[in-house]
Structures are given as structure tokens and as C-alpha cells.
N, C-alpha and C positions, 0 to 999 in steps of 0.2 A: 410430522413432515409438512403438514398443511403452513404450520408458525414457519419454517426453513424454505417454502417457496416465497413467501409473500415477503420474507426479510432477504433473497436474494440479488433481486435487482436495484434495492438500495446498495448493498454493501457492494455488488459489482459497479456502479456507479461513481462510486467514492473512496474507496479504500484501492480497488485492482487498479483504478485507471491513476492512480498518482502514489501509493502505495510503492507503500511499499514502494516513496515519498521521503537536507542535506551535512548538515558535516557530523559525525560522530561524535557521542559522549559517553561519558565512562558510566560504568556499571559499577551498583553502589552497593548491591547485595540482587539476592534471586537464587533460585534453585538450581539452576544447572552452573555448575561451578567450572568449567571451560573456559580457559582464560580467552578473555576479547582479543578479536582480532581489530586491525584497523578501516575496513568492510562496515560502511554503514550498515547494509543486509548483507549478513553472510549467508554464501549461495553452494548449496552443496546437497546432491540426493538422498532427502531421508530427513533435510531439518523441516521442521514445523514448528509452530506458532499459535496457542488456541489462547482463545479470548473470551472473554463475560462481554456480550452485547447487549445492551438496554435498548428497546425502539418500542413503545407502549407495553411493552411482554420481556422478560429475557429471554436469551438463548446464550447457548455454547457454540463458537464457531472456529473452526482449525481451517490452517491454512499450509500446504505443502509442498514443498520443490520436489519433483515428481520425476524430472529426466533432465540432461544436458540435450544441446539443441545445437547443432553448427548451423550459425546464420551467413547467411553471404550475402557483402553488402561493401559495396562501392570494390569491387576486385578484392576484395578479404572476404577471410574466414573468421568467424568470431566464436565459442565457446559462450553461449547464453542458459540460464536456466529457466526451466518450466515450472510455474507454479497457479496454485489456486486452489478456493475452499475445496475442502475434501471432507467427504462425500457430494458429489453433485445432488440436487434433488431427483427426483427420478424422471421430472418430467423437462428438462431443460438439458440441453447436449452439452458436450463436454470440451472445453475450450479451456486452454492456457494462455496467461500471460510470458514474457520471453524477458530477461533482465541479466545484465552484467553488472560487474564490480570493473573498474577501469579506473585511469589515469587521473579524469577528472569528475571522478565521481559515480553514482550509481546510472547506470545507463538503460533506458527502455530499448529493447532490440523488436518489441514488433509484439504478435501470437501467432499459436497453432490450433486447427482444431481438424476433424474430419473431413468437414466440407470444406475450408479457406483457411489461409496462409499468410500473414503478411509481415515480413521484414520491414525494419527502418531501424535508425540508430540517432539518437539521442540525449544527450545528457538529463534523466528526468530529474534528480534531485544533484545538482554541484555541492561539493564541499570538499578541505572546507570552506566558509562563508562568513561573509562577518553581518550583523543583525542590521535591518530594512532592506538589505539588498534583495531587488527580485527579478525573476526571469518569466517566462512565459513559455509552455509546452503543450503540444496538442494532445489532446482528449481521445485515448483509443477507446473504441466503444465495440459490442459485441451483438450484433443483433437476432435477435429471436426469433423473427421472420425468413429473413431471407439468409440466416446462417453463416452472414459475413463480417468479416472484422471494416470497421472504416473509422473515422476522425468523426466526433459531434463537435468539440468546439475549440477553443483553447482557453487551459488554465493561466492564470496570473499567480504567482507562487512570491509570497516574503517570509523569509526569514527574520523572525517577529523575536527570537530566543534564542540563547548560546547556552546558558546553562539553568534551565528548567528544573529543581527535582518534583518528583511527583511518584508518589506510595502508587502498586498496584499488588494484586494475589502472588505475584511471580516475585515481590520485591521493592524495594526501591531505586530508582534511576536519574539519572541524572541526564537531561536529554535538551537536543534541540528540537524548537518548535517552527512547526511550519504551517501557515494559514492561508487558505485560498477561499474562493466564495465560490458557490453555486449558485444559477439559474435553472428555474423549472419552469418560467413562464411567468408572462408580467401578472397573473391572480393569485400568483402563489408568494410568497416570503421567500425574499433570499436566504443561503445558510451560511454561516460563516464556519468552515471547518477548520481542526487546530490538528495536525497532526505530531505526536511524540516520536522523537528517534535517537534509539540509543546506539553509539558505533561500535558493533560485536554482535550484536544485539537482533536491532530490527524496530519494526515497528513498535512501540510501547504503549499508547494510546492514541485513540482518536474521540474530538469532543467536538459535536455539530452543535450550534446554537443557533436560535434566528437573528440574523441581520440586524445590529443594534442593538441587541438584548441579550447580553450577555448570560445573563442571571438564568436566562430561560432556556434553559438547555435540553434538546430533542432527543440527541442522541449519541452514546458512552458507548465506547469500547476502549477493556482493558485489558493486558496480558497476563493470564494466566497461569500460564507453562509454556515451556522451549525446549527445541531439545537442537544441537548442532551438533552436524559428525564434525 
């Protein structure tokens, strides 16, 4: 439990707030034999996601769509889903991210949690996309203090890849790659993260490396197993 707190606020950091993160790619084999849909994340209660995380240690990390959400937003009604790692740690409240599948792509609709609420609507990952194109989307962030959802910054998102493959536990895929950078503060290294998406599918991998250094890679998440009603 102690390794699942301290790898928590990295992965909410980078994986929830762009995550699950645009245009779909076909599935090349994997374990769950469900034929793809055209849903970069397909969104539905009950599918999950678990992963091999390397950050100094491994861990095993799942990730779950947990309920449907009517969001309202601009005089609509929207049908969003809730998801996030599952099991929470014991010592950190329980907070969802909120995501649609739409028109023009996969859409941020906001979070929920006990104490705060917050709608918005967004396209966070467009597709499809055709490779350097990029956009820019705000940062929803979850805070441990004062138990409120707010914006830390905004992402810069390219589309670096159309057709990726890349072997994981669950298979092999065929995926677009999307790479954005992180700041933690001008004494730290910037990270370059890569994120993998398969269209049916979902997230496939994400690979952090420091800023310029390819070679030197911080931090692996792979997908394991899936499961999609």
C-alpha cells in the first residue's frame, strides 16, 4: 500500500489529466477478442484497463469506468463517463475523471467527487489527426488539500505517430502516439511523455523520458489486460 501511495500522484498527474489522451488504431491481437469499435476509449460501466507500471519499483495499476454522469453544459445534457485507478489508496478521497466519446473526438467533460464538482467540455484528444498537428488543452488537476478540482496549466499535445506498433502483455497494437512535456519546476528536468492509443482499445502505453534523452527512460506503463462490456 505504502509503493500505491507514493506512485499515486505521479500517475494522477499524467496519465488521468490527458489520459486517457487521438485518432484510433487497429488492434493487432490481445486477449479480449471484442471486436473494436471506432471509440478511441471505449466508455462503458464495468470496462477496465490494468497495467505493468515501472517508476524505481513495479506495480500493477487498474483503471475503471465506474458510473455514467449527466453533465450539463452550455443548456445541454451530456452522458459522460466516470473513471479512475481502482482501488484508491486508503488515505486519499475519491475523485473521478468525466469523458465522452463525441463527434469530434474524445471529449474531457470536467470531475466528481464528494466535496467538488466541476463540468466543462472539451475536446482532449481530436481524431482523427494527421501527424505534427497540435492543440493545446487545460490541465484538470485534483487537489489534496483543499479537495477541489481546478486547471494547473495547459498541455501542448502533437501528434508525433499514425501508425506505431508496439508489443505489450495484452498483445500487440498498432497505435497513435501522442507526446506532450511536463514541467515540475525550473530545478527539475523536463519529461517528455509518449502516450500509445489504440481505437477500440484505449490507452496502450505510456513512456516518460527526460527532456532530450531519449534513451533514458523514467517511466513504462504497459497494458496488461482489458476487459469492455
Amino acid at each position: 500500500m505504502k509503493e500505491n501511495q507514493l506512485l499515486f500522484p505521479v500517475i494522477v498527474s499524467t496519465i488521468i489529466l490527458v489520459l486517457l489522451t487521438g485518432s484510433g488504431c487497429g488492434l493487432l491481437g490481445g486477449k479480449d477478442k471484442k471486436e473494436v469499435s471506432g471509440d478511441l476509449m471505449p466508455l462503458s460501466v464495468g470496462n477496465y484497463w490494468e497495467y505493468e507500471f515501472t517508476y524505481i519499483w513495479k506495480d500493477t495499476l487498474r483503471y475503471e469506468v465506474v458510473k455514467e454522469v449527466q453533465v450539463p453544459f452550455g443548456g445541454e445534457k451530456y452522458t459522460a463517463y466516470a473513471f479512475n485507478l481502482v482501488p484508491f489508496p486508503s488515505d486519499v478521497p475519491e475523485y473521478y475523471w468525466l469523458y465522452r466519446n463525441g463527434e469530434a473526438g474524445l471529449y474531457q467533460m470536467g470531475g466528481i467527487a464528494n466535496t467538488d464538482t466541476l463540468f466543462t467540455q472539451y475536446v482532449d484528444k481530436p481524431w482523427p489527426a494527421e501527424e505534427g498537428e497540435n492543440w493545446n488543452i487545460p490541465r484538470l488537476a485534483f487537489s489534496r488539500d483543499s479537495l477541489k478540482f481546478y486547471v494547473s496549466d495547459t498541455l501542448s499535445i502533437t501528434l508525433v505517430d499514425k501508425s506505431r506498433e508496439i508489443d505489450t502483455p495484452a498483445g500487440k497494437f498498432e497505435c497513435y502516439v501522442y507526446k506532450f512535456t511536463i514541467s515540475n519546476g525550473d530545478d527539475v528536468p523536463r519529461w517528455d511523455y509518449f502516450m500509445y492509443y489504440s481505437s477500440g482499445v484505449g490507452l496502450i502505453a505510456q513512456i516518460a523520458t527526460s527532456e532530450g534523452d531519449p534513451e533514458n527512460i523514467k517511466e513504462e506503463m504497459y497494458l496488461m489486460d482489458f476487459h469492455l462490456e
